[in-house]
C-alpha positions in Angstrom: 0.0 0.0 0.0 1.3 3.5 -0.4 2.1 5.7 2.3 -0.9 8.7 0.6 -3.6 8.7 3.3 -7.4 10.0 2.6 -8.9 11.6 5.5 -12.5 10.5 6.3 -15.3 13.2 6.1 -16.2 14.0 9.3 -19.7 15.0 10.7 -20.2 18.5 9.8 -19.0 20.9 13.3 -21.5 22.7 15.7 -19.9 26.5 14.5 -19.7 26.3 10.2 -15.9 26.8 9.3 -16.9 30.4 7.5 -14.1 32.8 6.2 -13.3 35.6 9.0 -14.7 38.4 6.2 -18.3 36.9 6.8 -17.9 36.6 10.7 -16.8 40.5 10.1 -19.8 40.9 8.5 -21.8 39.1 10.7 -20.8 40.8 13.6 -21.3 44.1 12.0 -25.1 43.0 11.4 -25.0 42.3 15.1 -24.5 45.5 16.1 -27.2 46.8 14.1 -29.5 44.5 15.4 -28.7 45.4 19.2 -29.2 49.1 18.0 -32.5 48.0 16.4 -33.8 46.3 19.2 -33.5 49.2 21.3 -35.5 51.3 19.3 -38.1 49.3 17.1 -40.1 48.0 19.9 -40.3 51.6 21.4 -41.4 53.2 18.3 -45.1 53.4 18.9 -44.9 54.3 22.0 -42.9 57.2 21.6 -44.9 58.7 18.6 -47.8 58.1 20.7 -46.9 58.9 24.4 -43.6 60.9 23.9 -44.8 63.2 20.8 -48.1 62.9 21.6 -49.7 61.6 18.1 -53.2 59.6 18.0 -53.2 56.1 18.0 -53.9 56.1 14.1 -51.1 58.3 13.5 -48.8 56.6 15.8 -49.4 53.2 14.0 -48.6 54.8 10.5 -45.7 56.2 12.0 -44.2 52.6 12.5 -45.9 51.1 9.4 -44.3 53.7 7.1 -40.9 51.8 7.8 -42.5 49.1 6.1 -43.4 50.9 3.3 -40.2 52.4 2.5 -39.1 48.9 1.9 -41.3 48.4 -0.7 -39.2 51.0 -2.9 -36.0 50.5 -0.7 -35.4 46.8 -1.2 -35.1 46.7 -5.2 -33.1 49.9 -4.9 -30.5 48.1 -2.5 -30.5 45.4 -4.8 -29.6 47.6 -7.8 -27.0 49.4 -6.3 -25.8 46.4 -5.4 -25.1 45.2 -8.8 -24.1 48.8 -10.0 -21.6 50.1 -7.2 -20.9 46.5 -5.5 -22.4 45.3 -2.6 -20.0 46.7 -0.1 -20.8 50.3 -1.5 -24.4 49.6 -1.5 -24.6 48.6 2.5 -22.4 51.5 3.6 -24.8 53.6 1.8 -27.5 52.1 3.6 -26.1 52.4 6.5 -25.9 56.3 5.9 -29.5 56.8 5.2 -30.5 54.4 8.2 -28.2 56.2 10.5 -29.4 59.8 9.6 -33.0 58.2 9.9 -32.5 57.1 13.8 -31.1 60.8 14.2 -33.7 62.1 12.8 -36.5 60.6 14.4 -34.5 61.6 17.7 -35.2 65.2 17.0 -38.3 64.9 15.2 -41.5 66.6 16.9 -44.6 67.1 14.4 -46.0 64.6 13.0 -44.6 65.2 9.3 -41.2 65.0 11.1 -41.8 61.7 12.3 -43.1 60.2 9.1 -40.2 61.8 7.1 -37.5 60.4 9.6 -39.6 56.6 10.4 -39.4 56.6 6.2 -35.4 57.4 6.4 -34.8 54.8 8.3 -36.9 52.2 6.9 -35.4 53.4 3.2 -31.4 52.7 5.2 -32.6 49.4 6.6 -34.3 48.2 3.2 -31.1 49.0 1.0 -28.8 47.3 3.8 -30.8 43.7 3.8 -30.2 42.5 -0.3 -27.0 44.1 -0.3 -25.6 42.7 2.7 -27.0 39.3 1.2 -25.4 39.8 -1.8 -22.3 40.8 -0.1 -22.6 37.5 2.4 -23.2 35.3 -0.5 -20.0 36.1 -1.9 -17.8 36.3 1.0 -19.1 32.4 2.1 -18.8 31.1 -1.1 -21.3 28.5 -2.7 -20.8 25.6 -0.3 -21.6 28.2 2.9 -24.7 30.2 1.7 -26.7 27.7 3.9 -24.4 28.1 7.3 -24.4 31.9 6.4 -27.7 32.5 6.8 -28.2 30.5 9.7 -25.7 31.8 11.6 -26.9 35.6 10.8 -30.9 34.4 12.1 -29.3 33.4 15.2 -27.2 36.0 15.5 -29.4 38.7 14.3 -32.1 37.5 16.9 -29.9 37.2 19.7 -29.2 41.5 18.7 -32.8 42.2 19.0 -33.1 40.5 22.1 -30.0 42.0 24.1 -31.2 45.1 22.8 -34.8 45.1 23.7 -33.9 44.0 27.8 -31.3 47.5 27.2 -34.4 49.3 25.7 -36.9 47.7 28.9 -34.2 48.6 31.7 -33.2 51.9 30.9 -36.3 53.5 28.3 -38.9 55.3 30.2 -41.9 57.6 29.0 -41.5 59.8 32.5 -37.9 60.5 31.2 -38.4 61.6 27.4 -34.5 62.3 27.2 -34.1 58.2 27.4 -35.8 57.9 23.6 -33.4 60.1 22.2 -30.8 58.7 24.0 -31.5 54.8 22.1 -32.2 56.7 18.6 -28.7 58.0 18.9 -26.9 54.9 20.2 -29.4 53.2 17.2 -27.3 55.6 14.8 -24.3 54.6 16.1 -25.2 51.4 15.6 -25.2 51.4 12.1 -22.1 54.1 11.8 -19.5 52.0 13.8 -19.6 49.4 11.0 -18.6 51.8 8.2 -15.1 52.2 8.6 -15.1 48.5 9.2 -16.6 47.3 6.5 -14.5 50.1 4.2 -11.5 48.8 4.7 -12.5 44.7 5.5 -10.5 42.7 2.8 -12.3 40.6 0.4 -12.0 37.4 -1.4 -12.2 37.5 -5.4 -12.3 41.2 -6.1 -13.8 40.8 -9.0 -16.6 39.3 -8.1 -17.3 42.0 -5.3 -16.1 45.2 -6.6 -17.8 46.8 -10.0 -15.4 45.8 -13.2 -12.7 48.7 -14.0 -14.9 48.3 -17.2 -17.6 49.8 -15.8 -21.0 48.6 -13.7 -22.5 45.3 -14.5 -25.3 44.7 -16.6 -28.0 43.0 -14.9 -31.5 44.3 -15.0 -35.0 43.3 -13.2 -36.2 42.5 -17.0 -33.5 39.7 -16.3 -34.8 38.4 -13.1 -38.2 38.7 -14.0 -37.7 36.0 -16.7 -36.2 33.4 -14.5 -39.2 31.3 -13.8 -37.7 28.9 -11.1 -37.0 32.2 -9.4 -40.3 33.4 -9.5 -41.5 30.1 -7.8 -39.3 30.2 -4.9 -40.8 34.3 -4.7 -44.3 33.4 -4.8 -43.8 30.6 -2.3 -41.2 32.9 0.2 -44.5 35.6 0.2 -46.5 32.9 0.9 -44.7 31.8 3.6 -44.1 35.0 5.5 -47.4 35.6 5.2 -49.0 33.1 6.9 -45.6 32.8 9.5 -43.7 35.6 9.7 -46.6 38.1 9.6 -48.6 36.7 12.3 -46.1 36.7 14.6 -46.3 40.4 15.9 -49.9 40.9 15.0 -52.4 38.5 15.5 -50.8 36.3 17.3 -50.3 38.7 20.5 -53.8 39.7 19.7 -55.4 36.4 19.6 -53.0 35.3 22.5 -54.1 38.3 25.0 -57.7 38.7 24.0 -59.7 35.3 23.3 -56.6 33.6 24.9 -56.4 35.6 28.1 -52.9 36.1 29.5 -51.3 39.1 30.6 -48.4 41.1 28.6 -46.2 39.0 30.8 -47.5 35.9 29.5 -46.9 37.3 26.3 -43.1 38.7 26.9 -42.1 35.2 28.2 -43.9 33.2 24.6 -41.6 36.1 22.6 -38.2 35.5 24.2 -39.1 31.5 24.4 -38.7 32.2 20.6 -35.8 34.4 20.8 -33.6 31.7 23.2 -35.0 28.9 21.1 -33.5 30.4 17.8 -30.2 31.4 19.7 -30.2 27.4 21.4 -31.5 25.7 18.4 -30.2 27.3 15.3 -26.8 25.5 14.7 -27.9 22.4 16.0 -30.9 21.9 13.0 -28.0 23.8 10.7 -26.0 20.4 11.1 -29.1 17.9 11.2 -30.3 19.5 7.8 -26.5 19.1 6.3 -26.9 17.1 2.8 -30.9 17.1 2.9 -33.1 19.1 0.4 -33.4 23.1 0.6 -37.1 22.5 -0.1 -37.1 19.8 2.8 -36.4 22.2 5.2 -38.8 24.5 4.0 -41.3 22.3 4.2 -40.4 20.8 7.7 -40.3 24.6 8.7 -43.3 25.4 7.1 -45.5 22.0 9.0 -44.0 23.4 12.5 -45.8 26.6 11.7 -48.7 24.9 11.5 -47.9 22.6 14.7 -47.4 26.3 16.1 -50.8 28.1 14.8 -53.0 24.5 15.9 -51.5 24.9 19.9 -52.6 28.5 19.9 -55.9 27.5 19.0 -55.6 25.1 21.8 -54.4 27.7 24.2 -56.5 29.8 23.2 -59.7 27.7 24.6 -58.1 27.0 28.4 -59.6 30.2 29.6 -56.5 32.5 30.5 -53.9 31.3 33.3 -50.6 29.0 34.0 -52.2 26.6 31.1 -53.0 28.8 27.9 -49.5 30.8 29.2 -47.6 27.1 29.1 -49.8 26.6 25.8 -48.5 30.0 24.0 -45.0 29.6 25.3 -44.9 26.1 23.6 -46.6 27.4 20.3 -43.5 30.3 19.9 -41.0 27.6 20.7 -42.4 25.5 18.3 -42.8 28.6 16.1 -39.0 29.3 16.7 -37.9 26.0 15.2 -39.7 26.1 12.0 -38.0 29.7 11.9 -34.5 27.3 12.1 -35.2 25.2 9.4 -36.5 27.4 6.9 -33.3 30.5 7.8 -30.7 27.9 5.2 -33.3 27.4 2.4 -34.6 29.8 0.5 -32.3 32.9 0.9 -29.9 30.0 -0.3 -31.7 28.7 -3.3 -32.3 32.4 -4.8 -28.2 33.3 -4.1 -27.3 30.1 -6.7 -30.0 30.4 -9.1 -28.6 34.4 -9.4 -26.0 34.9 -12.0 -22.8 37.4 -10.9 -23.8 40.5 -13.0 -27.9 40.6 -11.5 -27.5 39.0 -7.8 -28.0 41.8 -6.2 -31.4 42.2 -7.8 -32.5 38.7 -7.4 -31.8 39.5 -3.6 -33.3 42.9 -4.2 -36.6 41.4 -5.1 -36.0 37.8 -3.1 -35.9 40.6 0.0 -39.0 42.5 -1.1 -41.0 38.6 -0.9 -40.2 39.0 2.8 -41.1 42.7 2.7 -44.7 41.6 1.0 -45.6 39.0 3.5 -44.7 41.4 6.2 -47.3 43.9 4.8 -49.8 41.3 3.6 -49.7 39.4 6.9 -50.6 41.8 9.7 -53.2 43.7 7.6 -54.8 40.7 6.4 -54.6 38.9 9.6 -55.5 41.7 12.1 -59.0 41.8 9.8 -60.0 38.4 9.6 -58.9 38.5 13.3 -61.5 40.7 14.2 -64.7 39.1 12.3 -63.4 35.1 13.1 -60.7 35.1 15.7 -60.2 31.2 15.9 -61.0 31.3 12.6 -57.9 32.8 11.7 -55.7 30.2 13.1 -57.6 27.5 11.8 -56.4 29.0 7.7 -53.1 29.6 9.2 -53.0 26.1 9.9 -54.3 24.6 6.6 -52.1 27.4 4.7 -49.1 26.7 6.6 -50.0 22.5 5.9 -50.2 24.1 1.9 -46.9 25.5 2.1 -45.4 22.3 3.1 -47.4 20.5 0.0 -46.1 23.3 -2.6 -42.3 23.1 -1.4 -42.0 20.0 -1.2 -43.3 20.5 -5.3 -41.1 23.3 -6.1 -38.3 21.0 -5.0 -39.3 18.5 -8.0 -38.6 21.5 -10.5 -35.1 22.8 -8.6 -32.0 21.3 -9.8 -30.0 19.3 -7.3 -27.0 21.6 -7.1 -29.2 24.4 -6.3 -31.5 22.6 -3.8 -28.5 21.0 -1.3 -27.8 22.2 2.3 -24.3 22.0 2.0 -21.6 23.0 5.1 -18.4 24.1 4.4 -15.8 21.5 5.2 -13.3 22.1 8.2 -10.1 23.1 7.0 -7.5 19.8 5.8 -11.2 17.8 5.5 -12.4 16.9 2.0 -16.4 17.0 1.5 -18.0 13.5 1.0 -18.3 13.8 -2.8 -14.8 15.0 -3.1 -13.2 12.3 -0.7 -15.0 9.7 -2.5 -13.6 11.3 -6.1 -10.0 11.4 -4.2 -10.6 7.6 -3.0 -11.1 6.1 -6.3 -8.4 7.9 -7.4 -5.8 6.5 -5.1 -7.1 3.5 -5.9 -6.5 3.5 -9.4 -2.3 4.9 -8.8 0.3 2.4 -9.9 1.7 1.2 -6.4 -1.3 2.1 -4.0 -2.3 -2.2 -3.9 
């Protein structure tokens, strides 16, 4: 036998071996999300209480951040693809910074609109192009850890932030708002100069061309039929999911269901510490299984999620329909864990180089969509069926499963894989098996 050893694949490791520019990255999107948790749950409360807006004012106040996104998210994706994404999230980071600073100083109402649209317009150019930029800097075989890793971590930001935002915010002390809208800012300034002068693998492939800016356009994406699947069925998804979870669900949950806002705080960070716990664990278990498997495990614990609220909410208020609620979110949190490495995935490897940040431009504004769609549409049917509600959510949520588990019929394999990236001096199983045979067949190796 020769003396050329093959090392074994080994089981994929708990952390995903990720190049230090994405954990840069990552950890700049950290930030940002501590800043945002200090702020985004106050929001309301401060138009309302602080600046002394009516409720209906107040609540357009926070859903204008929303709508921003609807123009903001193909424009990150654009200037992603024109200027590179780099350029394109420092710019958003700009706009979202001057938007916190605004809305620190804003008074009358038009003030507050103009500043709550600022910072939605930063945020909304920041998300595509930061997936654009994460795409590139984890490389094909780590789009599926990448993500993962930035749901946990961007979770964990909102959480750390909002305890901040509960110990120190306070409507008897009005100087405590502006004090989180300028850390907020600060938040999103501090990763500037980081991010400026991070290195970056493959220049090329992140920087614009010395040639001049790619040519991608939205005509492109538009004609990209598999994409267009996975869009339709990402909107779908939030809305039934994602945009229930800050609407009706704390509606259902505190009205027909009974508990108190502390019930309700403890179901929220049960998701929050379920996501942080859980997230790396189901990254591994989902290693070499179907994209669309995951979506559609995720998308059958949503409905696991939606049928124990219903249960919960018909035990009447107390220790029950609280254990009942807090089960549903942690439930709720791990369909949020297997669906994170799918479908963000799938639309960065159908994308081509010169139009990725528009397929993430428009993959983002499916998120943004089901995050419109889903509160007005649910809050509605809320009030005319309440259990009602829940029991479509369910059945949609069952649907999703049925139509991902379809759309993963039409994806090829190399696009619909949950691959990890290997640990350093480890081969991945197709390639140690390719290397294997090869030994095998070398004069001398029998």
């Amino acid at each position: 036998m020769s003396g050329t050893r093959i090392q074994a694949p080994r089981r994929p490791a708990l952390i995903p071996a990720l190049p230090r520019a994405t954990w840069v990255v990552l950890s700049g999107d950290f930030v940002s999300a501590v800043g945002s948790g200090l702020t985004l749950p106050c929001l309301f409360v401060y138009a309302h209480q602080v600046r002394h807006l009516g409720y209906e004012m107040a609540g357009l106040v926070v859903a204008s951040i929303a709508l921003a996104s609807l123009a903001g998210n193909p424009l990150g994706g654009a200037l992603a693809d024109r200027w590179s994404p780099r350029r394109a999230v420092i710019a958003g980071l700009v706009v979202a910074a001057a938007g916190s600073v605004a809305l620190a100083l804003a008074r009358p109402a038009g003030a507050l609109f103009a500043a709550s649209c600022l910072l939605g317009l930063g945020v909304s150019v920041i998300w595509p192009a930061q997936d654009s930029l994460l795409a590139t800097v984890a490389g094909p075989a780590g789009l599926s850890a990448v993500f993962s890793v930035r749901h946990a971590s961007f979770n964990a930001g909102l959480g750390l932030g909002a305890l901040v935002a509960a110990a120190v915010v306070s409507v008897a002390h009005p100087g405590t708002f502006t004090a989180v809208y300028l850390a907020d800012a600060c938040s999103f300034l501090a990763f500037v100069p980081v991010l400026a002068r991070l290195r970056l693998p493959e220049r090329g492939a992140v920087e614009p061309a010395a040639s001049g800016p790619q040519q991608g356009s939205y005509r492109q994406v538009l004609r990209d039929k598999a994409f267009l699947r996975v869009w339709a069925l990402t909107a779908f998804i939030v809305t039934v999911s994602f945009g229930q979870f800050q609407s009706s669900f704390p509606g259902y949950a505190t009205r027909p269901g009974g508990i108190s806002t502390r019930g309700l705080s403890l179901a929220f960070a049960a998701d929050m510490l379920t996501v942080m716990v859980m997230q790396l664990v189901v990254l591994r278990w989902l290693a070499g299984r179907r994209r669309t498997t995951g979506v559609a495990l995720a998308a059958t614990a949503w409905a696991t999620s939606w049928a124990v609220v219903i249960a919960g909410g018909h035990l009447g208020g107390g220790v029950a329909a609280e254990t009942a609620f807090v089960t549903a979110m942690v439930i709720f949190a791990i369909g949020e864990t297997l669906f994170s490495p799918t479908l963000p995935a799938v639309i960065n490897d159908l994308a081509p180089p010169e139009a990725a940040g528009r397929y993430n431009g428009l993959g983002v504004l499916a998120f943004t969509t089901g995050f419109l769609l889903g509160p007005a549409g649910g809050t509605a049917v809320l009030g005319r069926w309440g259990t009602g509600l829940f029991i479509v959510l369910t059945l949609a949520c069952l649907s999703a499963a049925v139509a991902a588990l379809s759309l993963g019929r039409r994806l090829a394999p190399d696009v619909n894989r949950i691959e990890l990236p290997a640990p350093a001096g480890h081969l991945p199983q197709d390639d140690y098996l390719t290397a294997a045979a090869a030994t095998l067949d070398r004069p001398g190796t029998a």
